[in-house]
PDB file of N, CA, C and O in Angstrom:
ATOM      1  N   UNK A   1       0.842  -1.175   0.000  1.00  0.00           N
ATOM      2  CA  UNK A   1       0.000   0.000   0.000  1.00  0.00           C
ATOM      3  C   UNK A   1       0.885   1.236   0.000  1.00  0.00           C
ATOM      4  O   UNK A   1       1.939   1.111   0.625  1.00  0.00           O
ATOM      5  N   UNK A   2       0.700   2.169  -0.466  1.00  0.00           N
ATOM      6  CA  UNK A   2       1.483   3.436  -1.018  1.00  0.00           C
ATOM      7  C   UNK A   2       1.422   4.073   0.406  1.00  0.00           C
ATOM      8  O   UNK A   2       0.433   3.906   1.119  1.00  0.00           O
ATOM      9  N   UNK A   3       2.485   4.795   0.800  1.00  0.00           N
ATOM     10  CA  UNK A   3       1.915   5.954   1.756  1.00  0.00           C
ATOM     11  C   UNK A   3       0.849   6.853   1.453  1.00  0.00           C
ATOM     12  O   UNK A   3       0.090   7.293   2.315  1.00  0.00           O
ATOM     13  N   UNK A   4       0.800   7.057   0.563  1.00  0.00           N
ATOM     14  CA  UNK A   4      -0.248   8.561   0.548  1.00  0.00           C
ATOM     15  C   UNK A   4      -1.099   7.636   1.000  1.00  0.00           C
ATOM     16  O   UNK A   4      -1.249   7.890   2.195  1.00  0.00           O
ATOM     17  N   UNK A   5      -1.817   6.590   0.675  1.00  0.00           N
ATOM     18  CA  UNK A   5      -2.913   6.190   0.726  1.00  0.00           C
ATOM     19  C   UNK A   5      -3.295   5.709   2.722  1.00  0.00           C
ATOM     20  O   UNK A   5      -4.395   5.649   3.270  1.00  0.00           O
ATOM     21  N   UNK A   6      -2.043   5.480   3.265  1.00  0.00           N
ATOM     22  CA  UNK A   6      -2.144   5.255   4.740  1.00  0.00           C
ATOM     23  C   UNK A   6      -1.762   6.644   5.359  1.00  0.00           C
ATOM     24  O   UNK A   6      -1.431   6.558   6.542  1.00  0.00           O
ATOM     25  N   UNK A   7      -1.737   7.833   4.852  1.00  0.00           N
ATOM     26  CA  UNK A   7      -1.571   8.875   5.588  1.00  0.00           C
ATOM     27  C   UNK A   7      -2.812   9.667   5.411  1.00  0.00           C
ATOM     28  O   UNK A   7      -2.745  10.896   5.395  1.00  0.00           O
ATOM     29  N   UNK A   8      -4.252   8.871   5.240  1.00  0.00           N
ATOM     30  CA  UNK A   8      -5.217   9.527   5.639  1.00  0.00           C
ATOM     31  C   UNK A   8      -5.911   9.421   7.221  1.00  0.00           C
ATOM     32  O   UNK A   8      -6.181   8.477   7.962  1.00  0.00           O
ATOM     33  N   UNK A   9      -6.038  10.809   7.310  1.00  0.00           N
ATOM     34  CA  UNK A   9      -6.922  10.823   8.947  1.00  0.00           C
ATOM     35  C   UNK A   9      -7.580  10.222   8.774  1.00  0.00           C
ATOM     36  O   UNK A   9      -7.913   9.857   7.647  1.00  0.00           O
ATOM     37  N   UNK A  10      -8.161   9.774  10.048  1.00  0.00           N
ATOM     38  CA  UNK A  10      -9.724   9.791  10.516  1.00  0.00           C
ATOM     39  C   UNK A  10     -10.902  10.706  10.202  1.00  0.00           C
ATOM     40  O   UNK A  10     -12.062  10.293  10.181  1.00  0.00           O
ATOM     41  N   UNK A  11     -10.640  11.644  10.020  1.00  0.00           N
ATOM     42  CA  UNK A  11     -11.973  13.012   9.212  1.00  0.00           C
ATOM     43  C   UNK A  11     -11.349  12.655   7.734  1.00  0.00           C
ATOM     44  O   UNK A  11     -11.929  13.192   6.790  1.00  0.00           O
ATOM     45  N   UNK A  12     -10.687  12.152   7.555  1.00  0.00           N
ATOM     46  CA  UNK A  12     -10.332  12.442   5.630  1.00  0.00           C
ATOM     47  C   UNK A  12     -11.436  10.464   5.409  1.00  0.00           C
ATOM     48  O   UNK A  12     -12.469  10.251   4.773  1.00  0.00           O
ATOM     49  N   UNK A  13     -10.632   9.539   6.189  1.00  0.00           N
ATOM     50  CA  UNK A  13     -11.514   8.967   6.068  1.00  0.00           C
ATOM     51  C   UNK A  13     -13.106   8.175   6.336  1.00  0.00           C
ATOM     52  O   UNK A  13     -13.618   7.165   5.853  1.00  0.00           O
ATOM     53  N   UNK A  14     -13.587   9.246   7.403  1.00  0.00           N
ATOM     54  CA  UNK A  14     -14.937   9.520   7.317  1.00  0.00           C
ATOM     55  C   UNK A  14     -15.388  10.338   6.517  1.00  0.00           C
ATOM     56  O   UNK A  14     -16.582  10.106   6.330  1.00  0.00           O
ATOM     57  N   UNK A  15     -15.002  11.243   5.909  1.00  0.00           N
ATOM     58  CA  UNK A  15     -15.663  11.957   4.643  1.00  0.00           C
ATOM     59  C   UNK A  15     -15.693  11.551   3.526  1.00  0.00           C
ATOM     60  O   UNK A  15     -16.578  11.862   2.730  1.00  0.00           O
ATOM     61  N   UNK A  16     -14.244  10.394   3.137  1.00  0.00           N
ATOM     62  CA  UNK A  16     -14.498  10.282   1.884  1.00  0.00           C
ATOM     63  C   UNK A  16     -15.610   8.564   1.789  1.00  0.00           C
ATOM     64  O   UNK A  16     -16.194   8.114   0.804  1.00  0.00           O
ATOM     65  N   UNK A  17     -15.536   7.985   3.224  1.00  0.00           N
ATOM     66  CA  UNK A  17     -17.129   7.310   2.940  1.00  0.00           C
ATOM     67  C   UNK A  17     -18.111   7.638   2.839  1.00  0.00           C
ATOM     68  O   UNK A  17     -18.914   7.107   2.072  1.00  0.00           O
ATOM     69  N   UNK A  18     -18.526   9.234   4.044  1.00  0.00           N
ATOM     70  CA  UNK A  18     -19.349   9.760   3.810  1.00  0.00           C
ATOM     71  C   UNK A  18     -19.912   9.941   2.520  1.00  0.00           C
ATOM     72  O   UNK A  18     -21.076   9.760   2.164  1.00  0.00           O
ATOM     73  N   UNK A  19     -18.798  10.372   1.781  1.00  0.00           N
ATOM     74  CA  UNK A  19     -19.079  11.247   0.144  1.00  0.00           C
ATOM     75  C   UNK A  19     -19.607  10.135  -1.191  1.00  0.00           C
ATOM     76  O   UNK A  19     -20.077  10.271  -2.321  1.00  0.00           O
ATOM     77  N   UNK A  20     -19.221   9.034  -0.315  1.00  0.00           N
ATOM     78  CA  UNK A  20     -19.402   8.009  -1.383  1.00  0.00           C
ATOM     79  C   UNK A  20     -20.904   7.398  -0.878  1.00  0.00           C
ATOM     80  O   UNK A  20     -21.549   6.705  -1.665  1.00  0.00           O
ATOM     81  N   UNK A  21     -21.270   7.607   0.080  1.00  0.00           N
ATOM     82  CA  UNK A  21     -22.815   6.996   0.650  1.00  0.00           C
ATOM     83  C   UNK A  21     -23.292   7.737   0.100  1.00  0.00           C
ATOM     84  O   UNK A  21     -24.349   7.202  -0.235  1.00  0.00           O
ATOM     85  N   UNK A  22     -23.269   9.172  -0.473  1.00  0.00           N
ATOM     86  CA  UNK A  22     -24.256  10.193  -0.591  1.00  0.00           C
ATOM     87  C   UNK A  22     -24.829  11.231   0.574  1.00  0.00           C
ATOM     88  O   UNK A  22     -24.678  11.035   1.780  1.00  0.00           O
ATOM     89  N   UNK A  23     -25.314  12.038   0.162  1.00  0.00           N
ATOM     90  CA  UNK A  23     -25.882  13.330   0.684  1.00  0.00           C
ATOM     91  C   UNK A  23     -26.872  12.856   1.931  1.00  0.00           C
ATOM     92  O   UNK A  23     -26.669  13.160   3.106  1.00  0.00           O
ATOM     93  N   UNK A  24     -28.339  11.794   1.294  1.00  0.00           N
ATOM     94  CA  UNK A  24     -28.994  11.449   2.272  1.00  0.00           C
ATOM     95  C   UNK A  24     -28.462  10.592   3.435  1.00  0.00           C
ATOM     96  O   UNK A  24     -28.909  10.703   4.577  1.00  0.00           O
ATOM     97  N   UNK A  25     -27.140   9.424   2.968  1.00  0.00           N
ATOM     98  CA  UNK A  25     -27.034   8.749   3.666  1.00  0.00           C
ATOM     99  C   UNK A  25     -26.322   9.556   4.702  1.00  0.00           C
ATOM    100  O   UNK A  25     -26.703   9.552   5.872  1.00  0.00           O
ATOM    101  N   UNK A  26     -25.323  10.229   4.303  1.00  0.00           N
ATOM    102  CA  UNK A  26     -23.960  11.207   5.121  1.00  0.00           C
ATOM    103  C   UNK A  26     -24.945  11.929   6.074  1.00  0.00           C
ATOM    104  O   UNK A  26     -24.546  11.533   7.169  1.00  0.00           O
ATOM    105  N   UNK A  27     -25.695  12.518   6.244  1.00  0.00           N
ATOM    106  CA  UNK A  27     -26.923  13.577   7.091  1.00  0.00           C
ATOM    107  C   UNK A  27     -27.574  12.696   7.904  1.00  0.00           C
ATOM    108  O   UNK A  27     -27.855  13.104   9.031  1.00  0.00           O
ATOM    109  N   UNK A  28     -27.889  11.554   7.592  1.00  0.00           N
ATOM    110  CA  UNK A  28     -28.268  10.548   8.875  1.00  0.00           C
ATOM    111  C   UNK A  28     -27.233  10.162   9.458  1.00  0.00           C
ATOM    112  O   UNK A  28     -27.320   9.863  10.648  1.00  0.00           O
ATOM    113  N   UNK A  29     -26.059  10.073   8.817  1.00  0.00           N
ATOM    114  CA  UNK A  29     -24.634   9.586   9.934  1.00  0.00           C
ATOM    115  C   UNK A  29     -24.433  10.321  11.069  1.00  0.00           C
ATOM    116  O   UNK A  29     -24.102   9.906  12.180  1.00  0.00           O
ATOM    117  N   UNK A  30     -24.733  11.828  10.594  1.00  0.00           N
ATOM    118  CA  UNK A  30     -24.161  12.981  11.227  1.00  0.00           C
ATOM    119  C   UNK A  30     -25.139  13.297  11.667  1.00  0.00           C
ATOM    120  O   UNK A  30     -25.006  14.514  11.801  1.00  0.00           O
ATOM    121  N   UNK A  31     -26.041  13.046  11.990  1.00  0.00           N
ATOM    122  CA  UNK A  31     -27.315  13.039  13.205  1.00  0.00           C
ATOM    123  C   UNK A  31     -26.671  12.507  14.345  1.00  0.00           C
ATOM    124  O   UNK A  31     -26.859  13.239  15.317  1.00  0.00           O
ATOM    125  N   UNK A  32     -25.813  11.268  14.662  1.00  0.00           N
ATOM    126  CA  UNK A  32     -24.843  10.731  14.986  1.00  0.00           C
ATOM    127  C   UNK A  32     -24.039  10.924  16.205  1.00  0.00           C
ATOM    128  O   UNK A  32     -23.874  10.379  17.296  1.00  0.00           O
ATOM    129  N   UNK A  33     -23.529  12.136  15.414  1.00  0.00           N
ATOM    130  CA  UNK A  33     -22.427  12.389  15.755  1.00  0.00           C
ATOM    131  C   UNK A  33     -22.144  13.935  16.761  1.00  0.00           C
ATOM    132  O   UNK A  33     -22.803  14.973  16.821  1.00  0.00           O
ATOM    133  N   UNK A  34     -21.235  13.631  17.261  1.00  0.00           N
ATOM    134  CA  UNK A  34     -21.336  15.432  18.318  1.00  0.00           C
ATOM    135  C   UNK A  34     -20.749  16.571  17.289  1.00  0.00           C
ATOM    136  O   UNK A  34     -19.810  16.321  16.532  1.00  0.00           O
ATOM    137  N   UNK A  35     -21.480  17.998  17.348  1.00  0.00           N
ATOM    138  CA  UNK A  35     -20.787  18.899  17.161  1.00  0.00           C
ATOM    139  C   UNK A  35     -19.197  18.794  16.290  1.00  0.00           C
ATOM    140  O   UNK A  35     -18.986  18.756  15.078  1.00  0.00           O
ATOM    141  N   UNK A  36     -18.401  18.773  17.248  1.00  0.00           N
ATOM    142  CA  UNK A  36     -17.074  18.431  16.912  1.00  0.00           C
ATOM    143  C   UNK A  36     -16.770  17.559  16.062  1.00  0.00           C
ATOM    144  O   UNK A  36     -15.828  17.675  15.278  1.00  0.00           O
ATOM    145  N   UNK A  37     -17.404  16.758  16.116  1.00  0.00           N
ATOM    146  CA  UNK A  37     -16.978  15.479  15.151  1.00  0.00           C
ATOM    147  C   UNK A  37     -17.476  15.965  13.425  1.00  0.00           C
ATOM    148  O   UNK A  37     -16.788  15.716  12.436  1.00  0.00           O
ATOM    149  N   UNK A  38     -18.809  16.691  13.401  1.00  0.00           N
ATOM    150  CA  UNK A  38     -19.609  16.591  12.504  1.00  0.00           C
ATOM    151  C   UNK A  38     -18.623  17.764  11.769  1.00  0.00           C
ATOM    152  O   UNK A  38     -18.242  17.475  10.635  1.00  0.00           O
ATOM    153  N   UNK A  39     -18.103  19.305  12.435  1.00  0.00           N
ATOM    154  CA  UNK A  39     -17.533  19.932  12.129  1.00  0.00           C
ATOM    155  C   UNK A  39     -16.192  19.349  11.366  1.00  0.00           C
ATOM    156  O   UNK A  39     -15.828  19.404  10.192  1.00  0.00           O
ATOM    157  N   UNK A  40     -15.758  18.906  12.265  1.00  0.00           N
ATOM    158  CA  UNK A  40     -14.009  18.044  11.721  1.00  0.00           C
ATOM    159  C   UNK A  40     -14.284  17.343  10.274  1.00  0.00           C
ATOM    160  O   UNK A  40     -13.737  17.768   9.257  1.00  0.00           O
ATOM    161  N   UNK A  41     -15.169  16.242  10.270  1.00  0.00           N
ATOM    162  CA  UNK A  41     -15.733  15.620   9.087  1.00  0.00           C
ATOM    163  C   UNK A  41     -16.126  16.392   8.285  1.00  0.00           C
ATOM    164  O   UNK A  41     -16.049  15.841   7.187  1.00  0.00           O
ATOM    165  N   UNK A  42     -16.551  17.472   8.185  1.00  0.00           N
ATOM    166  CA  UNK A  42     -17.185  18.672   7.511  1.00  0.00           C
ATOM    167  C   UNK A  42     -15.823  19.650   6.928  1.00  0.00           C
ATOM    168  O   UNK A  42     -15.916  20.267   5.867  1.00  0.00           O
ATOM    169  N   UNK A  43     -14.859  19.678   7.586  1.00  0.00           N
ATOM    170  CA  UNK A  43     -14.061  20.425   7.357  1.00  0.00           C
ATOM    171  C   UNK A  43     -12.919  19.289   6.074  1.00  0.00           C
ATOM    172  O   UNK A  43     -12.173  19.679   5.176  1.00  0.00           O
ATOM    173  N   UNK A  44     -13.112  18.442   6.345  1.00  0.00           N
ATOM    174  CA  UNK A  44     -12.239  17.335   5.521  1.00  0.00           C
ATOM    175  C   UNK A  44     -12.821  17.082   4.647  1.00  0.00           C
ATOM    176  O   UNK A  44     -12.150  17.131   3.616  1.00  0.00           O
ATOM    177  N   UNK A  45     -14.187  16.712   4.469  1.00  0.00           N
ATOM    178  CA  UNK A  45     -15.148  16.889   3.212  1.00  0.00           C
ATOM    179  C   UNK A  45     -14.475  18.008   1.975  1.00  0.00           C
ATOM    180  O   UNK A  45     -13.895  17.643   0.952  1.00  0.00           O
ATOM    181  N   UNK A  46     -14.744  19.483   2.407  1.00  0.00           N
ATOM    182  CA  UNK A  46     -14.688  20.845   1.955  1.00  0.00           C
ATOM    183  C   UNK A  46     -12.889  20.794   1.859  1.00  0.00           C
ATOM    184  O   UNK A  46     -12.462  21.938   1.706  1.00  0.00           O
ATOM    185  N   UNK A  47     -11.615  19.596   1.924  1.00  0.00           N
ATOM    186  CA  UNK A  47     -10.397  19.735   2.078  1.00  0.00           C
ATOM    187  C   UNK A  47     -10.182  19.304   0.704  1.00  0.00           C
ATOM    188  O   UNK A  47      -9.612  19.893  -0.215  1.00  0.00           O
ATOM    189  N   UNK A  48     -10.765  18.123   0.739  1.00  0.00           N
ATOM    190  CA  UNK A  48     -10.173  16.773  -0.097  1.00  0.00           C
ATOM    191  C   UNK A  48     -10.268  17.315  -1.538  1.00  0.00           C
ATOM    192  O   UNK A  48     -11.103  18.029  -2.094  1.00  0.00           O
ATOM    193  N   UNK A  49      -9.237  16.788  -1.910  1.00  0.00           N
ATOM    194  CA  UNK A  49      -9.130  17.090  -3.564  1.00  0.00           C
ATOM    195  C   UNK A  49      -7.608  15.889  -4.370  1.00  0.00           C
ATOM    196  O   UNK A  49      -6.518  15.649  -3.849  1.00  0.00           O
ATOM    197  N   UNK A  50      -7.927  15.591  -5.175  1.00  0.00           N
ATOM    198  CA  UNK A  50      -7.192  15.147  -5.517  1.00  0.00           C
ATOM    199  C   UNK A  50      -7.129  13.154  -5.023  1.00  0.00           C
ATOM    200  O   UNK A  50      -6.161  12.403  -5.138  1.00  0.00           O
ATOM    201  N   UNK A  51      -8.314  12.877  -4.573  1.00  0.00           N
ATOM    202  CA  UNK A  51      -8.228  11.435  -3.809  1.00  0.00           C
ATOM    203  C   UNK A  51      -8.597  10.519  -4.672  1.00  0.00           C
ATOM    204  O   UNK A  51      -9.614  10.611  -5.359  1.00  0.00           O
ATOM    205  N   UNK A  52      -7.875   9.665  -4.694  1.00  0.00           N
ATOM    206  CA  UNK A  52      -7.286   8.126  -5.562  1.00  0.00           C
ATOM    207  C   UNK A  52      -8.407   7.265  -5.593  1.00  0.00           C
ATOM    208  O   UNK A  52      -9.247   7.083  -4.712  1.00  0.00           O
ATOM    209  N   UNK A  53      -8.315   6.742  -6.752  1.00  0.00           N
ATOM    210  CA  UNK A  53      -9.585   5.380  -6.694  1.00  0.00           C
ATOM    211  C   UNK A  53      -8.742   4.363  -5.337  1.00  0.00           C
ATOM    212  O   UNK A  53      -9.308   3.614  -4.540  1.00  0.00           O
ATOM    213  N   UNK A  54      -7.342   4.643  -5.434  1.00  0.00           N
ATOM    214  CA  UNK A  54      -6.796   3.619  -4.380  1.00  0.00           C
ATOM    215  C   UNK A  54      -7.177   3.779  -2.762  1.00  0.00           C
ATOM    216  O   UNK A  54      -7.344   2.938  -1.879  1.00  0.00           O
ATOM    217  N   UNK A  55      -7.247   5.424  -2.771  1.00  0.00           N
ATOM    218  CA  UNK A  55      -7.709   5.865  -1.445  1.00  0.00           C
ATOM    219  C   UNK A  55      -8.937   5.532  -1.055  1.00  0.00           C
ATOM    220  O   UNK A  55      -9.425   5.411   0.069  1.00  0.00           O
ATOM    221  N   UNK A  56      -9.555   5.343  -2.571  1.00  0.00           N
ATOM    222  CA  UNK A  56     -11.430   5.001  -1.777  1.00  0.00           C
ATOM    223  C   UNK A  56     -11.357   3.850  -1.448  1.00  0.00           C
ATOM    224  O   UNK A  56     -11.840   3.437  -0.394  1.00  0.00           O
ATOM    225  N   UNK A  57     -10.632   2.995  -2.438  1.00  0.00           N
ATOM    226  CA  UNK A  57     -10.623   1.016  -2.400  1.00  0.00           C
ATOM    227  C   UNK A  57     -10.332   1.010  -1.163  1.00  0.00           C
ATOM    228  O   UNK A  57     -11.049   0.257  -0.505  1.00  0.00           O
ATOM    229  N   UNK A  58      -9.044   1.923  -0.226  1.00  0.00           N
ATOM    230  CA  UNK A  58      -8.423   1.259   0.979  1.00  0.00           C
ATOM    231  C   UNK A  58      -9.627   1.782   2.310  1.00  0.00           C
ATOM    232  O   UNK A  58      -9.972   1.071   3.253  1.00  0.00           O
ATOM    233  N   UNK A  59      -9.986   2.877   2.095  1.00  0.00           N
ATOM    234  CA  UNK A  59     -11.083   3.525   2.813  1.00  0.00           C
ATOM    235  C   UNK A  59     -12.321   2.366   3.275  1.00  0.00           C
ATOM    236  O   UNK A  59     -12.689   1.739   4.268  1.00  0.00           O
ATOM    237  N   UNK A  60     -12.662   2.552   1.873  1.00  0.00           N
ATOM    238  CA  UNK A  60     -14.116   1.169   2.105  1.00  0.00           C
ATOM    239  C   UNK A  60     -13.766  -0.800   2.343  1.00  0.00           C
ATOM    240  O   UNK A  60     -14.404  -1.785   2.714  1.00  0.00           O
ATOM    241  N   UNK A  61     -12.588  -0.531   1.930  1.00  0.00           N
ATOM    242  CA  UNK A  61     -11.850  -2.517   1.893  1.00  0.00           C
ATOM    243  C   UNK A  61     -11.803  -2.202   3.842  1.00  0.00           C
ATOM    244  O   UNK A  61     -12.106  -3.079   4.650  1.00  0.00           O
ATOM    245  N   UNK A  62     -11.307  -0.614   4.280  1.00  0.00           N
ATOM    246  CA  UNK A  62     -11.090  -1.271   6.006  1.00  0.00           C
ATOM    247  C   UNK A  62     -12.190  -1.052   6.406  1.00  0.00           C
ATOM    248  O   UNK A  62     -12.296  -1.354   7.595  1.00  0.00           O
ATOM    249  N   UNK A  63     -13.296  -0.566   5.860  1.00  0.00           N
ATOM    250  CA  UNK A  63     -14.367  -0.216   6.762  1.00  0.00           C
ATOM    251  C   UNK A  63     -15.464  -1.507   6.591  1.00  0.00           C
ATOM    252  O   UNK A  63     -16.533  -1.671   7.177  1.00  0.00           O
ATOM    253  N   UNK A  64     -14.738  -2.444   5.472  1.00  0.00           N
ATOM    254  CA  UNK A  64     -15.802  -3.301   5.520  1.00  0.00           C
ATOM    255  C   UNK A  64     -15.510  -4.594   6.253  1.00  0.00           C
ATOM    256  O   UNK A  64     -16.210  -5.559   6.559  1.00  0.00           O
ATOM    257  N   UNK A  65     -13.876  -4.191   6.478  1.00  0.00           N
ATOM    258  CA  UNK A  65     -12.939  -4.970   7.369  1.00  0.00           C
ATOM    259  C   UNK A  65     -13.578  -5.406   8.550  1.00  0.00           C
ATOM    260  O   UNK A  65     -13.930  -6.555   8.817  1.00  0.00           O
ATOM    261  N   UNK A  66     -13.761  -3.840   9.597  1.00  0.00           N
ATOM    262  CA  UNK A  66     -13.844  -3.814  10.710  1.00  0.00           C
ATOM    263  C   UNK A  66     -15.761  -3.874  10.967  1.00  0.00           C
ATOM    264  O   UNK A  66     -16.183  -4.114  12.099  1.00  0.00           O
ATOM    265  N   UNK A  67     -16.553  -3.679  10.024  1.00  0.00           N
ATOM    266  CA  UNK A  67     -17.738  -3.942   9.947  1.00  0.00           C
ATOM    267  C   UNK A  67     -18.171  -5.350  10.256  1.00  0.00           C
ATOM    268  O   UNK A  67     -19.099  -5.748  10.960  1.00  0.00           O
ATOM    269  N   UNK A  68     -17.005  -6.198   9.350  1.00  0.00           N
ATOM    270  CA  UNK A  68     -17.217  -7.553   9.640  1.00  0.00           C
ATOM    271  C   UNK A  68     -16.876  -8.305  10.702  1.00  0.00           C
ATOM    272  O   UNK A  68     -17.213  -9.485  10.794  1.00  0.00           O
ATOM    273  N   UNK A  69     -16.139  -7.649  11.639  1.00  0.00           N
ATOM    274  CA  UNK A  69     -15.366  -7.869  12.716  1.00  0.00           C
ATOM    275  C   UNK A  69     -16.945  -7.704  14.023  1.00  0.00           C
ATOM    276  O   UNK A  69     -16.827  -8.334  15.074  1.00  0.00           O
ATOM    277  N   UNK A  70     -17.900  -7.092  13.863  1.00  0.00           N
ATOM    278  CA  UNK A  70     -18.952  -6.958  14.541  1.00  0.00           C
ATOM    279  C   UNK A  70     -19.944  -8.283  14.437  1.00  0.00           C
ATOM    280  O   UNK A  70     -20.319  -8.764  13.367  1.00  0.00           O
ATOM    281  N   UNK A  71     -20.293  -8.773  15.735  1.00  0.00           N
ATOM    282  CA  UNK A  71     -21.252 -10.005  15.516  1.00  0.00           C
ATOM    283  C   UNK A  71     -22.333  -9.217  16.105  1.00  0.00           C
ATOM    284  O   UNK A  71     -22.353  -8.601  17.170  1.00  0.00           O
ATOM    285  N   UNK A  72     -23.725  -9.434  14.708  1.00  0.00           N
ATOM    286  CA  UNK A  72     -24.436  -8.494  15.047  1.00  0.00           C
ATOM    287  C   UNK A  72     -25.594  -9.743  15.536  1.00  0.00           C
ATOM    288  O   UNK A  72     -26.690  -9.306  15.888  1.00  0.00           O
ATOM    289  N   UNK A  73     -25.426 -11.064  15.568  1.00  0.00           N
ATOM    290  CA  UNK A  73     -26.180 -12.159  16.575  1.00  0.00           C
ATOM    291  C   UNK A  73     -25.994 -12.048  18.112  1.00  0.00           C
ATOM    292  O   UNK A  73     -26.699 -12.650  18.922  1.00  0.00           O
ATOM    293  N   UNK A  74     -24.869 -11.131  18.458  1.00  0.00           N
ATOM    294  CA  UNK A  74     -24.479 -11.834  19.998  1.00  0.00           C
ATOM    295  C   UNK A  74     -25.066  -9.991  20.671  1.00  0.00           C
ATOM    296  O   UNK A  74     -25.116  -9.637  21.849  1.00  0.00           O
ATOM    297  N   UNK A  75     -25.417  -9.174  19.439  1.00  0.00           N
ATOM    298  CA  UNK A  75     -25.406  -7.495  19.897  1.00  0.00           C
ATOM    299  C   UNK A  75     -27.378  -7.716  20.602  1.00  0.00           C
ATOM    300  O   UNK A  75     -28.332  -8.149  19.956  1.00  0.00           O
ATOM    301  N   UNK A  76     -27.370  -7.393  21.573  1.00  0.00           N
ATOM    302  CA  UNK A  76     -29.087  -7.562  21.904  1.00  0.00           C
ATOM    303  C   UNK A  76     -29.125  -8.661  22.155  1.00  0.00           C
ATOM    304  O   UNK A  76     -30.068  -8.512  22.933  1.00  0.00           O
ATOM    305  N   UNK A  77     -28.824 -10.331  22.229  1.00  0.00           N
ATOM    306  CA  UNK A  77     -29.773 -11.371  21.870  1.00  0.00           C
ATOM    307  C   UNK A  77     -30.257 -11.172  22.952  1.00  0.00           C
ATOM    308  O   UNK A  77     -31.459 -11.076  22.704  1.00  0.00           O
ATOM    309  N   UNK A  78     -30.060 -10.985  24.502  1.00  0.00           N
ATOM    310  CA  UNK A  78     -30.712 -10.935  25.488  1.00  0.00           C
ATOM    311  C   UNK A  78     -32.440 -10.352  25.685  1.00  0.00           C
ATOM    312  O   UNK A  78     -33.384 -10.921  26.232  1.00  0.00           O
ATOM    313  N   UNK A  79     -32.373  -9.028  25.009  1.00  0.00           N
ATOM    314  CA  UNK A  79     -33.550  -8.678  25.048  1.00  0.00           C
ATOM    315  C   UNK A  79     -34.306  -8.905  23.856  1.00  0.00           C
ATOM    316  O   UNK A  79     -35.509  -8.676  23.735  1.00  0.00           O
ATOM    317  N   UNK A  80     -33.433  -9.431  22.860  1.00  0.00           N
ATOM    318  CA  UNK A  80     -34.442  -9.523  21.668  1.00  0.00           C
ATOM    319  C   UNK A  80     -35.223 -11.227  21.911  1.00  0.00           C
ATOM    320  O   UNK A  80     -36.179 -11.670  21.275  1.00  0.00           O
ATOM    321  N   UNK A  81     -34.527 -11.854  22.914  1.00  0.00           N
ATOM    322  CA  UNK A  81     -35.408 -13.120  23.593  1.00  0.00           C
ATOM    323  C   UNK A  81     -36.219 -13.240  24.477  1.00  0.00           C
ATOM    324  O   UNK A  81     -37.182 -14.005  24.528  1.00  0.00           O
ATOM    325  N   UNK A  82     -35.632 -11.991  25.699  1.00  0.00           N
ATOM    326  CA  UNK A  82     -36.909 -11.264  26.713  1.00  0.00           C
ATOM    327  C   UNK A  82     -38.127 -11.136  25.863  1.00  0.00           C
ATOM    328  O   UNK A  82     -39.202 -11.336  26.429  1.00  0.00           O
ATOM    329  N   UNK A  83     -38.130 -10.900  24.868  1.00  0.00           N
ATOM    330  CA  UNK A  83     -39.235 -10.013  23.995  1.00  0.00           C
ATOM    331  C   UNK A  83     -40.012 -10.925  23.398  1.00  0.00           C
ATOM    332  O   UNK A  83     -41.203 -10.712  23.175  1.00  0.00           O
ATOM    333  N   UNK A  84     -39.506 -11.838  23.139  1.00  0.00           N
ATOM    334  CA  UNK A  84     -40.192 -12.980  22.444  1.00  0.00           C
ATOM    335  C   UNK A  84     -40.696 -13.679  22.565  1.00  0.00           C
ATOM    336  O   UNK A  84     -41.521 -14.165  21.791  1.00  0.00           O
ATOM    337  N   UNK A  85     -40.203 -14.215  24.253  1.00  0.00           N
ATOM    338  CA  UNK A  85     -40.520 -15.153  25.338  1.00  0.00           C
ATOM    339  C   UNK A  85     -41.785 -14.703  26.052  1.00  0.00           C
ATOM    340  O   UNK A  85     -42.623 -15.492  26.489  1.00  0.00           O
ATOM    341  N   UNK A  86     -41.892 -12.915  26.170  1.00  0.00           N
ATOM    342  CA  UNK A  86     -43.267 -12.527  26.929  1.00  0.00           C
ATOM    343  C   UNK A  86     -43.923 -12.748  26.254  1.00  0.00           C
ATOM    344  O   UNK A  86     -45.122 -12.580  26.479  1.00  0.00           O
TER     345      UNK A  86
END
């Protein structure tokens, strides 16, 4: 992997997923999110220029990385069986 492509922030790469979900999706993220965060992401949005098909591939390849890394069976089962059981 190139450096440029691992010397993106954290606001460079939440914006440039943001930018790739779209307008509606990015505005429900940032419902989300505090002040600060939404600003920072906002400010990296309005930065970026010049970003690589490689930068998006590595952007979305880790975010789908660590997405998958979530077990979304073991998130709730407790109450989603409370619930079922009453």
């Amino acid at each position: 992997m190139a450096d440029k492509e691992v010397n993106i922030t954290g606001a460079q790469r939440a914006a440039i997923l943001m930018l790739g979900l779209g307008e509606s999706l990015a505005a429900e993220l940032m419902k989300h999110m505090d002040p600060a965060e939404v600003e920072q992401v906002g400010r990296a949005m309005n930065s970026l220029s010049g970003v690589s098909d490689e930068q998006v591939a590595h952007v979305l390849t880790s975010f789908h990385e660590e997405l998958g890394k979530i077990n979304p069976i073991g998130v709730g089962a407790s109450s989603f069986t409370e619930r079922v059981m009453l």
